[in-house]
Gaussian input, Z-matrix of N, CA and C with variables (Angstrom, degrees):
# hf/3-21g

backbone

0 1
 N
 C     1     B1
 C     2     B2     1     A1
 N     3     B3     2     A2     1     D1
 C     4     B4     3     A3     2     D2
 C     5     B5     4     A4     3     D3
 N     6     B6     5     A5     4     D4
 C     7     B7     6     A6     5     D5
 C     8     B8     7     A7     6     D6
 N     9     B9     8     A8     7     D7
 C    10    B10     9     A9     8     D8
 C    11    B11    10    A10     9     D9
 N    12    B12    11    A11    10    D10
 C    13    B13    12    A12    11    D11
 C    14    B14    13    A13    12    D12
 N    15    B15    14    A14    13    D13
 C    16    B16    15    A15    14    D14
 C    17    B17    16    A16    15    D15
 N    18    B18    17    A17    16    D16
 C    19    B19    18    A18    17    D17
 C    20    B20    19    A19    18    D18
 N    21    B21    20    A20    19    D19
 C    22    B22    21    A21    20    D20
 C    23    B23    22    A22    21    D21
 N    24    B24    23    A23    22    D22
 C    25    B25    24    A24    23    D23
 C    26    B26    25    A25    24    D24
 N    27    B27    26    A26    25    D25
 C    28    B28    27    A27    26    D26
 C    29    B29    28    A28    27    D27
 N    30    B30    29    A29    28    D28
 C    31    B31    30    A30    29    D29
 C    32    B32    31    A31    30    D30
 N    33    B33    32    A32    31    D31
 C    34    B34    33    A33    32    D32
 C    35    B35    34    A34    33    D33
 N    36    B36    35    A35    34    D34
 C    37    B37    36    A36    35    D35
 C    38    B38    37    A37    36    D36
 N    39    B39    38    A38    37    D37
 C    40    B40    39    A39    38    D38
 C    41    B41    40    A40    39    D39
 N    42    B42    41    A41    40    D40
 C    43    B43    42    A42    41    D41
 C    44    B44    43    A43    42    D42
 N    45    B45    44    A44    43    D43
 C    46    B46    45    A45    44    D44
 C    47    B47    46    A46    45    D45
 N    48    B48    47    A47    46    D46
 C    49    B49    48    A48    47    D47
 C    50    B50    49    A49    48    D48
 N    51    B51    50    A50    49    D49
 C    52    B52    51    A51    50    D50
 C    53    B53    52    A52    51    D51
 N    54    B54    53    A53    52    D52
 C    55    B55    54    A54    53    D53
 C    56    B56    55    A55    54    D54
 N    57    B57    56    A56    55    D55
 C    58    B58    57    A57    56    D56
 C    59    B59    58    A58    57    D57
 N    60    B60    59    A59    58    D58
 C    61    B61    60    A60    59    D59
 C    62    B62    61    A61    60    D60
 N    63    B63    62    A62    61    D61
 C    64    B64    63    A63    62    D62
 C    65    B65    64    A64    63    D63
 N    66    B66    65    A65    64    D64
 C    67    B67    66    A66    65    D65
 C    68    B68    67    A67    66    D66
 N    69    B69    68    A68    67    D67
 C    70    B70    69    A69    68    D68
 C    71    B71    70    A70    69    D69
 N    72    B72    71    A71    70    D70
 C    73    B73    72    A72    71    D71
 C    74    B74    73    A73    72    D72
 N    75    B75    74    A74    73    D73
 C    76    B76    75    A75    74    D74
 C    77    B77    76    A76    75    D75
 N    78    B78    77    A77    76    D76
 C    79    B79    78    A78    77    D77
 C    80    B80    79    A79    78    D78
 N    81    B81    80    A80    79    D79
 C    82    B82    81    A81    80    D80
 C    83    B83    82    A82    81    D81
 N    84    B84    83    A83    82    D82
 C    85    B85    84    A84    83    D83
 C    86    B86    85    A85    84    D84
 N    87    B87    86    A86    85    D85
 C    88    B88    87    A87    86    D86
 C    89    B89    88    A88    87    D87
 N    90    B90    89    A89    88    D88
 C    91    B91    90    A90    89    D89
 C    92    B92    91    A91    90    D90
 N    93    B93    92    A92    91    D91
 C    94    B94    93    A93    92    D92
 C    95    B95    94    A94    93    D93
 N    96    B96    95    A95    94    D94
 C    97    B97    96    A96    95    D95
 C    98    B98    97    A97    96    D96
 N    99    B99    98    A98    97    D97
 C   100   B100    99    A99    98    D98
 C   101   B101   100   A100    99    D99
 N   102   B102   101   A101   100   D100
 C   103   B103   102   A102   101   D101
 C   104   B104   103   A103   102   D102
 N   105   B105   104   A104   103   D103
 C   106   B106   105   A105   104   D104
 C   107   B107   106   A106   105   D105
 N   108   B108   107   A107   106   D106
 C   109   B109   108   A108   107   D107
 C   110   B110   109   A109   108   D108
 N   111   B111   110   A110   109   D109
 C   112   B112   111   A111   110   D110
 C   113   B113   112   A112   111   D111
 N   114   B114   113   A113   112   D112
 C   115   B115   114   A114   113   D113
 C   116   B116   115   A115   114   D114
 N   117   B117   116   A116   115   D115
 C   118   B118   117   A117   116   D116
 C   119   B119   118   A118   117   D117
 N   120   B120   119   A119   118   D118
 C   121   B121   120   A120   119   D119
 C   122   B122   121   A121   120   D120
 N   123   B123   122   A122   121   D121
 C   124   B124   123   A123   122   D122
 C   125   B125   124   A124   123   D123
 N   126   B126   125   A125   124   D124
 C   127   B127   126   A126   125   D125
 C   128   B128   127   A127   126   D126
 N   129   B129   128   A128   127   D127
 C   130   B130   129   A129   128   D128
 C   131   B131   130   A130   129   D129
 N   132   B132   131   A131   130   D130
 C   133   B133   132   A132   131   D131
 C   134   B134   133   A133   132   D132
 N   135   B135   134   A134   133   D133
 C   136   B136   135   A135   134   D134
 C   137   B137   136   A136   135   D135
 N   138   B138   137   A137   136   D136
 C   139   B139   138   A138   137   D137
 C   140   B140   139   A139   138   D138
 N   141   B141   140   A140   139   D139
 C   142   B142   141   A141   140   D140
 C   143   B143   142   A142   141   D141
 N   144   B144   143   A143   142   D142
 C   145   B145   144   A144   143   D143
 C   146   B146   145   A145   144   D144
 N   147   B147   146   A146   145   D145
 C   148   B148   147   A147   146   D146
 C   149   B149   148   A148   147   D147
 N   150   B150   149   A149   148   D148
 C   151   B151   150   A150   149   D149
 C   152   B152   151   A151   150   D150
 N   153   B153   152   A152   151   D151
 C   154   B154   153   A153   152   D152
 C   155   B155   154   A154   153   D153
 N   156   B156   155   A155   154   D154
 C   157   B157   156   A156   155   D155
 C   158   B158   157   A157   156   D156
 N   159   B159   158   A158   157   D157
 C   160   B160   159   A159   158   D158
 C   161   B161   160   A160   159   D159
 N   162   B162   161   A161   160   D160
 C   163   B163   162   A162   161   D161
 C   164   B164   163   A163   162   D162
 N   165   B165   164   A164   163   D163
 C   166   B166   165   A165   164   D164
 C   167   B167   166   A166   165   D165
 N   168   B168   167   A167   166   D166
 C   169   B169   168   A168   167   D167
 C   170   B170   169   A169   168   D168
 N   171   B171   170   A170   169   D169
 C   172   B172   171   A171   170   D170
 C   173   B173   172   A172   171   D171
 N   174   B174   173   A173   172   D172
 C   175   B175   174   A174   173   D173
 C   176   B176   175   A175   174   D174

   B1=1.4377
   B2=1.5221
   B3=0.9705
   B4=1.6454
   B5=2.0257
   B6=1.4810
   B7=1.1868
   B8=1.5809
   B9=1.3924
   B10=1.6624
   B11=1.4503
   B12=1.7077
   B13=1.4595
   B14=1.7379
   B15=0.9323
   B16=1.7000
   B17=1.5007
   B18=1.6254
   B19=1.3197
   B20=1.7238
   B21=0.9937
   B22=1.5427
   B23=1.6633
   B24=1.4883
   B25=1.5176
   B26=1.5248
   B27=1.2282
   B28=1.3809
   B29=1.7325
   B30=1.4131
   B31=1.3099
   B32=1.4565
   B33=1.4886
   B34=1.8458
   B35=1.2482
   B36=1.0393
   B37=1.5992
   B38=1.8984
   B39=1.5750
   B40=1.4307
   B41=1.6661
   B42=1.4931
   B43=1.2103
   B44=1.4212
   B45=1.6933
   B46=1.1886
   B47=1.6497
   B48=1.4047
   B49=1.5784
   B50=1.8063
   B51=1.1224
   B52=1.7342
   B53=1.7763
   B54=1.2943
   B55=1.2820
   B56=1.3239
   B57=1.2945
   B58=1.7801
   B59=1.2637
   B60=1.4075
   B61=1.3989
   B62=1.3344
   B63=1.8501
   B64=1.5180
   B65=1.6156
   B66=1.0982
   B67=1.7064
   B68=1.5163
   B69=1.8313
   B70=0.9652
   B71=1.6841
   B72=1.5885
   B73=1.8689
   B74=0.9058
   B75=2.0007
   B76=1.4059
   B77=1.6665
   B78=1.2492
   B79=1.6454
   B80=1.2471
   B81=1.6023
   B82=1.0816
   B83=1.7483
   B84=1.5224
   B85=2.0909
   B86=1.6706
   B87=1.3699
   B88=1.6549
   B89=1.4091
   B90=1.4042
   B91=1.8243
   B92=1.6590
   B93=0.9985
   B94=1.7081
   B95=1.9175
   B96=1.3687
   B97=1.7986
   B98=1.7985
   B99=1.0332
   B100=1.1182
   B101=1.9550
   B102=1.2124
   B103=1.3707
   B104=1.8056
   B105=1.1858
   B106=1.5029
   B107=1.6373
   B108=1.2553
   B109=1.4590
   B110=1.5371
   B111=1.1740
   B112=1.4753
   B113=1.5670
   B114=1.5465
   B115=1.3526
   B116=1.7084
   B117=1.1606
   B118=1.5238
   B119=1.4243
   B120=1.2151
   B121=1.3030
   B122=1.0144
   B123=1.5155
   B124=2.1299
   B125=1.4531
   B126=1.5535
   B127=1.3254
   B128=1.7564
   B129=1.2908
   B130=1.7714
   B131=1.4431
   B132=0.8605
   B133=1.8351
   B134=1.3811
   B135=1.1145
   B136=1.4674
   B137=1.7781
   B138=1.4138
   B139=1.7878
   B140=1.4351
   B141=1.1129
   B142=1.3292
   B143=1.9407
   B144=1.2638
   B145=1.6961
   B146=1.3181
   B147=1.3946
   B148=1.4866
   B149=1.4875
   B150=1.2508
   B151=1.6907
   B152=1.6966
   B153=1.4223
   B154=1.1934
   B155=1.1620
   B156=1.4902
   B157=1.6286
   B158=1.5970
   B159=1.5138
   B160=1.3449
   B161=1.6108
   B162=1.8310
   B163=1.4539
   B164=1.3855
   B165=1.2122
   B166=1.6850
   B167=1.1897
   B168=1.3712
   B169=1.7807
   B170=1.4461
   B171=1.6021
   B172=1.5030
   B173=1.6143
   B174=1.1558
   B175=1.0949
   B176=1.5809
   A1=110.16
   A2=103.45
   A3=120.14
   A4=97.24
   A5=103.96
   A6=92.04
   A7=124.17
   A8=136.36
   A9=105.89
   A10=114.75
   A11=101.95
   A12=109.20
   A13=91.19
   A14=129.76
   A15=122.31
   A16=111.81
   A17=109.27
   A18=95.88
   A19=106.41
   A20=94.08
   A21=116.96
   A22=116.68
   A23=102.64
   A24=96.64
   A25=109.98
   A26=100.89
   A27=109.02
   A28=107.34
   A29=108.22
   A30=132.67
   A31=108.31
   A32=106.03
   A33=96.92
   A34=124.48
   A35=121.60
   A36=123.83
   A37=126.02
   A38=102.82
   A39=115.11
   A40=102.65
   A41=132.85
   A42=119.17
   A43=71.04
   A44=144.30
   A45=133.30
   A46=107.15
   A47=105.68
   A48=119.87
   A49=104.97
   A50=107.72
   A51=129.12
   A52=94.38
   A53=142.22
   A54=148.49
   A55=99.41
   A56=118.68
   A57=118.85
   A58=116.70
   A59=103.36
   A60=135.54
   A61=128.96
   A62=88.08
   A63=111.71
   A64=98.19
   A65=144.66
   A66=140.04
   A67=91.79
   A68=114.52
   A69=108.38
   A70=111.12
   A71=95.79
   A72=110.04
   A73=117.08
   A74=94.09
   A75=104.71
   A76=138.80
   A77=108.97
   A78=113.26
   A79=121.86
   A80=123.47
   A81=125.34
   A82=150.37
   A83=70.49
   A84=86.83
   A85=105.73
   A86=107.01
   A87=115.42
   A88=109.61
   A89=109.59
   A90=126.87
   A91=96.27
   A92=132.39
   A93=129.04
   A94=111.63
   A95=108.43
   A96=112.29
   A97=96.13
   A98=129.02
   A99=93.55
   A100=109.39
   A101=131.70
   A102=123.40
   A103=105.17
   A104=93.06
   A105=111.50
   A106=112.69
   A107=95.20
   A108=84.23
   A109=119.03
   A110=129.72
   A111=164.74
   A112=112.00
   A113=83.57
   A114=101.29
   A115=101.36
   A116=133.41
   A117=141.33
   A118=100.60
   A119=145.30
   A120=160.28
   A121=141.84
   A122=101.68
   A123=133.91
   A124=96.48
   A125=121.87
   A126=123.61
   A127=102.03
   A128=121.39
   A129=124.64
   A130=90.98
   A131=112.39
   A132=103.93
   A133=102.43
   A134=110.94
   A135=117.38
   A136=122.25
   A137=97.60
   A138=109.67
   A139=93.84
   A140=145.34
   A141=100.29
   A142=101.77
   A143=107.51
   A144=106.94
   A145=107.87
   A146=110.08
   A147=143.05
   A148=105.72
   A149=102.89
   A150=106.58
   A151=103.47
   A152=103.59
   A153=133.86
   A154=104.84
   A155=127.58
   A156=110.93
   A157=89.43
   A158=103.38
   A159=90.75
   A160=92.38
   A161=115.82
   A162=116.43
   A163=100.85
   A164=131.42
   A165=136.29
   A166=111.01
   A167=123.86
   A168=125.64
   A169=95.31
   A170=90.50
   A171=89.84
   A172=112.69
   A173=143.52
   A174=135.15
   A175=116.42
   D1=172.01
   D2=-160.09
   D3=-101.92
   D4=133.46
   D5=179.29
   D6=-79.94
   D7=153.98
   D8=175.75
   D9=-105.76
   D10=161.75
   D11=-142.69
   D12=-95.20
   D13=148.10
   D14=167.15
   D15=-129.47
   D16=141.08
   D17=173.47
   D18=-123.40
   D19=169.93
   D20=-172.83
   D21=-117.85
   D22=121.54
   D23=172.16
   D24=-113.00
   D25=137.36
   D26=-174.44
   D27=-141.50
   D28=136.96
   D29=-179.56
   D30=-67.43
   D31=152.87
   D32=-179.22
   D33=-61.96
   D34=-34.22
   D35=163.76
   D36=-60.25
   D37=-31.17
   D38=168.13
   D39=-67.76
   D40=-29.37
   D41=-134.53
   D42=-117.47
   D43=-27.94
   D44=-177.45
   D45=-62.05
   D46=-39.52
   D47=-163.64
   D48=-66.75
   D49=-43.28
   D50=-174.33
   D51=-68.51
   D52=-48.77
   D53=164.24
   D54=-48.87
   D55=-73.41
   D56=-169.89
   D57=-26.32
   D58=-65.20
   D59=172.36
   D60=-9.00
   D61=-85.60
   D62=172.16
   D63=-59.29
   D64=-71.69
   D65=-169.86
   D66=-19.79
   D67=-67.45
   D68=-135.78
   D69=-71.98
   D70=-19.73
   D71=167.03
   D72=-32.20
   D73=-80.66
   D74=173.93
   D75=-49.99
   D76=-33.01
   D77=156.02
   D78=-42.83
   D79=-49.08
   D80=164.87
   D81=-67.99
   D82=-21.86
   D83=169.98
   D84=-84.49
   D85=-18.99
   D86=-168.89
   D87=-79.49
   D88=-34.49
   D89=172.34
   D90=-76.65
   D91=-61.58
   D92=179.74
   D93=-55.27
   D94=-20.77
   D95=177.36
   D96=91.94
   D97=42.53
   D98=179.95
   D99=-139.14
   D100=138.31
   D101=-147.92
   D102=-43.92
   D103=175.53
   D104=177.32
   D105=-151.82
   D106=45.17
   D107=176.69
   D108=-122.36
   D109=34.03
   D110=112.52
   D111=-19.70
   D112=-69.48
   D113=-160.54
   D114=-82.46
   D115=-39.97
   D116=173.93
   D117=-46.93
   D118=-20.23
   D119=-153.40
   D120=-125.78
   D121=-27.65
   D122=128.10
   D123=-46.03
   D124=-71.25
   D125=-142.43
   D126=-73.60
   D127=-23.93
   D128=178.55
   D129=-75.09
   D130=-47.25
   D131=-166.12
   D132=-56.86
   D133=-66.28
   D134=-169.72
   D135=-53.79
   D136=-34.12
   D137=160.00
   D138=-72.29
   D139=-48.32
   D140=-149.79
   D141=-106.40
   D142=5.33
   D143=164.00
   D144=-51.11
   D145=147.92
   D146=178.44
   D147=-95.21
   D148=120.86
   D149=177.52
   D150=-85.81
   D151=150.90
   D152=-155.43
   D153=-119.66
   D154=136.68
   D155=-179.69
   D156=-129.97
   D157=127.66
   D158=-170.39
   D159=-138.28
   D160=172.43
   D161=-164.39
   D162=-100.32
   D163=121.69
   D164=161.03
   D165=-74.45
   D166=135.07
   D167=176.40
   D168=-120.60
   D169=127.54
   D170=-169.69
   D171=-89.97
   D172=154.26
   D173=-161.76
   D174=-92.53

């Protein structure tokens, strides 16, 4: 079977926080020795996503 794809919308401040994050992961698996290339691969995706401007209806 086919895996399913999900997307996520996130605000510039959500999408700053989700960047922070992962750095700060990966900083930390890099001080412990242990790969990071998981996480190098979060962090391309996420640079190279296309922001989306989309309409919220508020309830």
């Amino acid at each position: 079977m086919r895996n399913p794809k999900y997307h996520i919308y996130l605000t510039a401040d959500e999408r700053r926080t989700v960047f922070n994050s992962l750095i700060d992961l990966r900083n930390d698996l890099i001080s412990q020795g242990k790969y990071t290339d998981i996480i190098d691969e979060l962090l391309i995706k996420l640079t190279k996503a296309k922001a989306k401007k989309i309409k919220v209806k508020e309830v």
